[in-house]
FINU-516510 format. One line per field, with one value per residue (C-alpha): residue number from 1; residue in one letter; z, x, y. Coordinates in Angstrom, 2 decimals. Example, Ala and Ser with C-alpha at 12.3 -4.5 7.8 and 13.67 -1.06 7.14 Angstrom:
REM FINU-516510
num [1,2]
residu [A,S]
zz [7.80,7.14]
xx [12.30,13.67]
yy [-4.50,-1.06]
REM end
This chain:
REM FINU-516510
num [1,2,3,4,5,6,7,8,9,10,11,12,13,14,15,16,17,18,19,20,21,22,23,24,25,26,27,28,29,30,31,32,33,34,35,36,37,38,39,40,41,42,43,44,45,46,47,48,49,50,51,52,53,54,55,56,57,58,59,60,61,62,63,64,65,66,67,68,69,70,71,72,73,74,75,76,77,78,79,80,81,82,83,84,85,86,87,88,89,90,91,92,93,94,95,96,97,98,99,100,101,102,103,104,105,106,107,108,109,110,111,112,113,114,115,116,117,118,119,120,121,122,123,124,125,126,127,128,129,130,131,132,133,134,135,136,137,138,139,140,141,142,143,144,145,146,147,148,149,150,151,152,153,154,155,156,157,158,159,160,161,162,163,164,165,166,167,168,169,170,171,172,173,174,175,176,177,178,179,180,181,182,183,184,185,186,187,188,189,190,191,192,193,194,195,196,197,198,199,200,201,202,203,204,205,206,207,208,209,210,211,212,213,214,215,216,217,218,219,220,221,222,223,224,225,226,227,228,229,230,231,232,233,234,235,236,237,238,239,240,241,242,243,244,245,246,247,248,249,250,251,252,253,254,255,256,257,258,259,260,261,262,263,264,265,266,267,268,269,270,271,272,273,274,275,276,277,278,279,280,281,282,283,284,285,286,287,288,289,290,291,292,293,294,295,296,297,298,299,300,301,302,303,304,305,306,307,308,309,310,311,312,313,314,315,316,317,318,319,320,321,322,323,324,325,326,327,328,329,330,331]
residu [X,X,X,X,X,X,X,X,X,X,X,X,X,X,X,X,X,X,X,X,X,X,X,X,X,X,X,X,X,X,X,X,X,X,X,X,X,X,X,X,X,X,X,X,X,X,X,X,X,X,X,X,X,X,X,X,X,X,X,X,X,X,X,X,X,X,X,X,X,X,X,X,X,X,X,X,X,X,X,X,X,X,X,X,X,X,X,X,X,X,X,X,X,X,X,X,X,X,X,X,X,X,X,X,X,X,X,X,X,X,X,X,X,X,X,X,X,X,X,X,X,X,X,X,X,X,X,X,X,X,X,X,X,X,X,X,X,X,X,X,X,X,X,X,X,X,X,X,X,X,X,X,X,X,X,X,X,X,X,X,X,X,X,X,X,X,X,X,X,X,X,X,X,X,X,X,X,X,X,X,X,X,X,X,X,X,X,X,X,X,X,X,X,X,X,X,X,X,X,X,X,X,X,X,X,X,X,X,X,X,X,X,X,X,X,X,X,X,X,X,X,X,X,X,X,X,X,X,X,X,X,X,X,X,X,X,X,X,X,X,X,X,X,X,X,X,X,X,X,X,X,X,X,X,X,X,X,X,X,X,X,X,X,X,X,X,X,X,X,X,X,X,X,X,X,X,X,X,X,X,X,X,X,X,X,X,X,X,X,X,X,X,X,X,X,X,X,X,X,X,X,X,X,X,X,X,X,X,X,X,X,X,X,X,X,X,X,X,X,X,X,X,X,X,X,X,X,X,X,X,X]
zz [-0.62,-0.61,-3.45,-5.32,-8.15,-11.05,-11.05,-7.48,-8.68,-9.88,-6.16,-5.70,-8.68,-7.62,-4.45,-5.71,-7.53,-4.39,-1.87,-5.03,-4.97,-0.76,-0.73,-3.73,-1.63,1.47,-0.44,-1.43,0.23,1.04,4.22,6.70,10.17,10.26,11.95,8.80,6.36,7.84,8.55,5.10,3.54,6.37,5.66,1.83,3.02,5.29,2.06,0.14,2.21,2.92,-1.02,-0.84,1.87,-0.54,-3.51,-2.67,-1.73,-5.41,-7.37,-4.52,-5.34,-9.10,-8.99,-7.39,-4.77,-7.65,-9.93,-7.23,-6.21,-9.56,-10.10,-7.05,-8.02,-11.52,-10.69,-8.12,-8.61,-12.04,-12.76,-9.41,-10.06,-13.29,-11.35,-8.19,-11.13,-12.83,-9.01,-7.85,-11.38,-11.13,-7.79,-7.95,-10.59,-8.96,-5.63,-7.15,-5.05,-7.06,-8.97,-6.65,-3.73,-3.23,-4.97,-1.90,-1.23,-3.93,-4.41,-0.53,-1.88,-4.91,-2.29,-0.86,2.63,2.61,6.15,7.45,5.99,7.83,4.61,3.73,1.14,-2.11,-3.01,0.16,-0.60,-1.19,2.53,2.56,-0.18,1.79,3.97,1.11,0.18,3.42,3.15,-0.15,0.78,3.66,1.45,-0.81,2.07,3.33,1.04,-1.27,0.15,3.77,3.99,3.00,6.15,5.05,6.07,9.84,10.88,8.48,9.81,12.93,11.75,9.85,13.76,15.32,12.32,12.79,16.66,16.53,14.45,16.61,19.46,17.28,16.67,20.66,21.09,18.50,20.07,23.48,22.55,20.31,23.82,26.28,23.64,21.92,18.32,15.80,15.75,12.61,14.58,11.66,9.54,12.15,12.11,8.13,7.76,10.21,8.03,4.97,6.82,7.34,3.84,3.26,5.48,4.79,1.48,2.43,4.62,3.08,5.18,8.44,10.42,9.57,10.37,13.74,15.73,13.81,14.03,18.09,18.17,16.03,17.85,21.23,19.39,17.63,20.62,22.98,20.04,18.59,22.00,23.05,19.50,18.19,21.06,20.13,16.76,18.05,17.30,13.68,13.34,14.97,12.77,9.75,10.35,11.09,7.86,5.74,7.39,6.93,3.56,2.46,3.92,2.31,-0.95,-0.93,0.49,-2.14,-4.95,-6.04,-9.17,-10.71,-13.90,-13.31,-10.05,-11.79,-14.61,-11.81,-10.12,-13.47,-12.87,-8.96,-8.61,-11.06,-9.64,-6.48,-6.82,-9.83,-7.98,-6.48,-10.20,-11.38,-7.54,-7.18,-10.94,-10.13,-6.86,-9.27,-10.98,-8.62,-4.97,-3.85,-0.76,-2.32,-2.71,-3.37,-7.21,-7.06,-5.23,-7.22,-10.59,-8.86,-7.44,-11.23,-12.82,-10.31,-11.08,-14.69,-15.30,-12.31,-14.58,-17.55,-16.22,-14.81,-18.40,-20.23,-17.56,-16.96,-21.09,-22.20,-19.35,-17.14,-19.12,-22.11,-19.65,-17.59,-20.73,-21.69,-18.16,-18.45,-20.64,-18.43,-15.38,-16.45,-17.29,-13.66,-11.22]
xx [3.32,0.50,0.60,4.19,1.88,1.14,-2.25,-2.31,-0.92,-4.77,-5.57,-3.03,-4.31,-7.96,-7.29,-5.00,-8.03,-10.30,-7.95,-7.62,-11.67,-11.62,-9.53,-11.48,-14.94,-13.43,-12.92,-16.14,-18.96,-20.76,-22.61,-21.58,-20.20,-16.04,-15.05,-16.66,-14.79,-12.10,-11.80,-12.88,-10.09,-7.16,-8.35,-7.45,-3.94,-2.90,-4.06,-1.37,1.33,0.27,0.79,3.51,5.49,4.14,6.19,9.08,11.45,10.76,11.57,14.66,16.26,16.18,18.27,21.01,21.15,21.29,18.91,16.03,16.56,16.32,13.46,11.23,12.53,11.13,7.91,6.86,8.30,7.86,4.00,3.64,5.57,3.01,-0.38,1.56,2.26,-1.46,-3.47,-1.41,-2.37,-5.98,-6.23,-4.81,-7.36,-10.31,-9.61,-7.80,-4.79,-2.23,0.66,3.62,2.14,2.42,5.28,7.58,4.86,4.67,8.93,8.44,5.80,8.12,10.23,7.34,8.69,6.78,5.03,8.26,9.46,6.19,3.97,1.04,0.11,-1.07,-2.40,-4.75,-3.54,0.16,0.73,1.69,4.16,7.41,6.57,7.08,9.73,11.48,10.56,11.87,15.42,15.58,14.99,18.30,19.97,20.07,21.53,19.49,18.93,18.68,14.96,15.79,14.27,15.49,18.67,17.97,21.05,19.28,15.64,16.99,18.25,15.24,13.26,15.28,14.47,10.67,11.71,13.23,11.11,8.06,10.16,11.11,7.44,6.44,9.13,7.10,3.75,5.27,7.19,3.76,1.55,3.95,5.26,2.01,3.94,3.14,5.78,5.60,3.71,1.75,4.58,5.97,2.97,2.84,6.26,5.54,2.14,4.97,7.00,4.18,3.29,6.79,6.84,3.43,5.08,8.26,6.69,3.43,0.62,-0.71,1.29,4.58,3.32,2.04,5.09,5.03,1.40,1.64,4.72,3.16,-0.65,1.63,2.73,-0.29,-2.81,-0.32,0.33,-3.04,-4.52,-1.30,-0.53,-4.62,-7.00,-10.39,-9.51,-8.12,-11.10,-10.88,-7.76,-8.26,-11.13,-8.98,-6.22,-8.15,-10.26,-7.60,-5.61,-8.84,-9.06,-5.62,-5.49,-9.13,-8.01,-5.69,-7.26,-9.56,-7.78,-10.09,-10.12,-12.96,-12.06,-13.29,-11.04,-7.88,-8.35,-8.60,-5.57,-3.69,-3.85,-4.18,-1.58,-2.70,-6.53,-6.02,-3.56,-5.63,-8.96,-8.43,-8.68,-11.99,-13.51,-11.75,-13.39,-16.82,-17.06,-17.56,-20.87,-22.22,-22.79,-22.51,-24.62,-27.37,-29.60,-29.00,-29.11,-26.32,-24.23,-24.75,-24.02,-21.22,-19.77,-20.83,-18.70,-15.70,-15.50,-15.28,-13.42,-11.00,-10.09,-10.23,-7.25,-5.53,-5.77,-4.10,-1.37,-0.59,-0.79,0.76,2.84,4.26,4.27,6.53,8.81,8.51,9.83,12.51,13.53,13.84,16.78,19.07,18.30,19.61,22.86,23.33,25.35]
yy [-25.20,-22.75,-20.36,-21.53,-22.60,-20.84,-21.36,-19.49,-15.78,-15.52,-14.84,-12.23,-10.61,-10.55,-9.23,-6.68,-5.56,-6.03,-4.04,-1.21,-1.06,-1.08,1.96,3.75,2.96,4.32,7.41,8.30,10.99,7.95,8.50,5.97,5.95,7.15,3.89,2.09,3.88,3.79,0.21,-0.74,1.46,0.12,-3.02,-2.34,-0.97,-4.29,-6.51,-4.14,-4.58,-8.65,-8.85,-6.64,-9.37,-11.86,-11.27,-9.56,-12.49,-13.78,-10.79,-9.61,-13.32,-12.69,-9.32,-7.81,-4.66,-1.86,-4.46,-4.45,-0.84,0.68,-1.86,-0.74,2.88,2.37,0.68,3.54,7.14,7.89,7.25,8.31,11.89,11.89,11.83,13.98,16.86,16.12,16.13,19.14,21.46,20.09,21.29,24.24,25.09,24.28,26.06,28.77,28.74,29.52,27.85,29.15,29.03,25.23,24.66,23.82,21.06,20.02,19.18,17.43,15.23,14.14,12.61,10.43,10.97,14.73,13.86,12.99,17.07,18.21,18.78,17.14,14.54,16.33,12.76,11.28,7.45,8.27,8.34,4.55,4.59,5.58,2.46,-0.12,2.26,1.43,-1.99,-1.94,-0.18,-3.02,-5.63,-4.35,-3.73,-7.96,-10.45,-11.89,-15.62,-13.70,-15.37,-18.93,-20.52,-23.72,-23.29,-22.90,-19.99,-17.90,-18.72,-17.40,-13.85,-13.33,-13.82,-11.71,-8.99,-9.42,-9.43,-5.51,-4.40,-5.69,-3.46,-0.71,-0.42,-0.64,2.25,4.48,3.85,5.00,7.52,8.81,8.05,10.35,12.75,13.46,13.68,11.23,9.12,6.61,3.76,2.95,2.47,-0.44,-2.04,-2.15,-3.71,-6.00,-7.10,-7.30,-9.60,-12.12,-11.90,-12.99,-15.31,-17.00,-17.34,-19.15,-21.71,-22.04,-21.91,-20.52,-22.68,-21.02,-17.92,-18.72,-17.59,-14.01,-13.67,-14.04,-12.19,-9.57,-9.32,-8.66,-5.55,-4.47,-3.73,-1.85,0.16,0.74,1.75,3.72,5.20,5.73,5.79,6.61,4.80,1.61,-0.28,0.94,-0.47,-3.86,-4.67,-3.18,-5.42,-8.76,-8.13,-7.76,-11.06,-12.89,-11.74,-12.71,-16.23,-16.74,-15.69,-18.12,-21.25,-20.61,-19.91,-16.96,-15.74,-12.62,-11.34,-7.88,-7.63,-9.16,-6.15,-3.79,-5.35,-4.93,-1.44,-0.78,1.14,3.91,3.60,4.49,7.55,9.33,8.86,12.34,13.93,13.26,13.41,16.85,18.11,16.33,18.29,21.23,19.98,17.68,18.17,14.05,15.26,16.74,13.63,9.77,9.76,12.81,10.49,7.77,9.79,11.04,7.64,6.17,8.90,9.00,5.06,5.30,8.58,6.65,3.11,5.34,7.53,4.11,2.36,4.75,5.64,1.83,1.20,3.98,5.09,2.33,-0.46,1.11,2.61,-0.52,-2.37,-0.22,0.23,-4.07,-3.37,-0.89,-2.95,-6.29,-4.20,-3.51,-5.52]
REM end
C-alpha cells in the first residue's frame, strides 16, 4: 500500500518542510494580489492537516487514551507556550503597549481556543492549532482500532463519522450565512481534510478515498460560498493545491534535503516567524524598494530557522525525550 514503507516517510517529511515554507511565504510584505497569498498560505494549512490525517492512526494504535493525550499535549503546548510568552514580550516592546495591558489575552491564547473566548491570536499561524487539538481529543476519545477498515462493521462507523461531520460542517456554514457570526466552518472543513489523510493512509491510494473525497467536495462549496463569499475562490484553489500536492508527493516519493531539515523543525518555523518580522519592521521598511524587501525577506528567513533550531534542539527534543519516559508509565 501507498506510503506503509519506510522508504515513503521521506515524502511526508519534505512536504512538511514545503507546507512550513508556503505558510512563511504567505507571510511576507511581498506585493502580490490577496487571493494569491492567501491561497498559497491555505494551501500550506490543508497539506498540514492532510499529514496530520496521515499519521495519526499509527501513533493513536501504539498508545492508550491518557498515552496519546499527554503525547499530543506534550508535542504542542509547551514549545508553543515558549514562543506565545517570547512573541507577546517582543511585541509589547516594539509597539510600546504595555506589559499589563494584554495580559488577559495573553492567558486566552495559552488555551489555544482564544478565538473561541473572543480574543485574538497573539501568534497569526496559531489559529489552526485548536483544530488538530480537536482532532486530536476525538481521536482519544474512539478506541484505538476504531479505523481498521478491514474489518468491515468498523469501516462503516468510521463513514458515518466523516458523514456528521460533513453535516456538522454544512450546519456551521448556514448558521455563519443567516446569522452573520463566524461560526467555526473552517474548522469542519479541516477535520474533514484530516480524515482523508487518514483514510488515504488505511486503504492506500486514491481509490479508497474516492467516496470521502465526493462526500467531502458536496460539503466544501456550499460552505465556502455560504461561509466566505468574496473569498471562496481563495479557498477552492487553496484546497485543490494542497490535495494535488499531497497525492503528488506521494506517487513520487519526493525527497529534498533542504525541505526535510525544514520539516524537522516546522513546527517551531512557522510560530517564531512573527519575532524577527516584528523586530525587522523596526530597521527596515520591506516596502521601501525591492532590495529592502529582499534584505528583509533574507533576514526574516534566517533569523526564522535560527530561532526553530535551537527551540526544536534544545527545547522540544530534550523535553520530548524525557517526556518518553512518564508517558510509557501511563495506562
Amino acid at each position: 500500500m501507498s506510503g506503509v514503507n519506510e522508504k515513503n516517510y521521506q515524502w511526508i517529511a519534505t512536504l512538511r518542510g514545503f507546507a512550513a515554507l508556503l505558510v512563511f511565504t504567505a507571510h511576507l510584505p511581498i506585493p502580490m494580489p490577496y487571493i494569491v497569498s492567501f491561497a498559497m498560505g491555505r494551501a500550506g494549512v490543508v497539506l498540514f492537516f492532510l499529514i496530520t490525517g496521515y499519521l495519526a492512526v499509527q501513533s493513536r494504535r501504539k498508545r492508550s487514551r491518557r498515552q496519546y493525550l499527554f503525547n499530543r499535549f506534550v508535542r504542542m503546548y509547551p514549545v508553543f507556550w515558549l514562543i506565545l510568552i517570547a512573541t507577546y514580550i517582543v511585541k509589547i516592546v516594539a509597539w510600546d503597549a504595555g506589559f499589563t495591558k494584554h495580559l488577559k489575552e495573553l492567558v486566552l491564547n495559552m488555551t489555544l481556543f482564544n478565538e473561541f473566548l473572543g480574543a485574538k491570536c497573539i501568534i497569526g499561524t496559531s489559529w489552526m492549532m485548536p483544530i488538530q487539538v480537536c482532532f486530536f481529543v476525538m481521536l482519544a476519545v474512539l478506541p484505538a482500532d476504531f479505523f481498521d477498515l478491514a474489518d468491515k462493521a468498523k469501516a462503516k462507523w468510521a463513514d458515518l463519522l466523516f458523514y456528521g461531520m460533513s453535516v456538522l460542517t454544512l450546519v456551521f456554514s448556514v448558521l455563519r450565512y443567516t446569522k452573520n457570526k463566524p461560526f467555526p466552518t473552517a474548522s469542519g472543513l479541516l477535520i474533514l481534510v484530516s480524515l482523508i489523510g487518514l483514510q488515504y493512509r488505511e486503504c492506500g491510494d486514491i481509490k479508497g478515498c474516492a467516496k470521502y473525497l465526493a462526500i467531502f467536495a458536496v460539503t466544501f462549496l456550499p460552505s465556502v460560498f455560504l461561509s466566505y463569499k468574496g473569498e471562496a475562490v481563495g479557498y477552492i484553489a487553496a484546497y485543490v493545491i494542497g490535495m494535488v500536492l499531497f497525492l503528488a508527493a506521494d506517487k513520487s516519493g519526493v525527497s529534498i534535503k533542504a525541505f526535510n531539515m525544514l520539516g524537522s523543525v516546522g513546527f517551531s518555523f512557522f510560530l517564531a516567524a512573527d519575532i524577527p518580522h516584528i523586530i525587522l519592521e523596526n530597521f527596515i521598511d520591506p516596502k521601501a524598494s525591492v532590495g529592502a524587501l529582499v534584505i528583509f525577506t533574507v533576514i526574516k528567513l534566517a533569523a526564522s530557522l535560527g530561532l526553530a533550531y535551537l527551540l526544536t534542539k534544545f527545547v522540544e527534543e530534550p523535553m520530548l525525550k524525557k517526556a518518553k519516559a512518564f508517558e510509557s508509565k501511563l495506562k
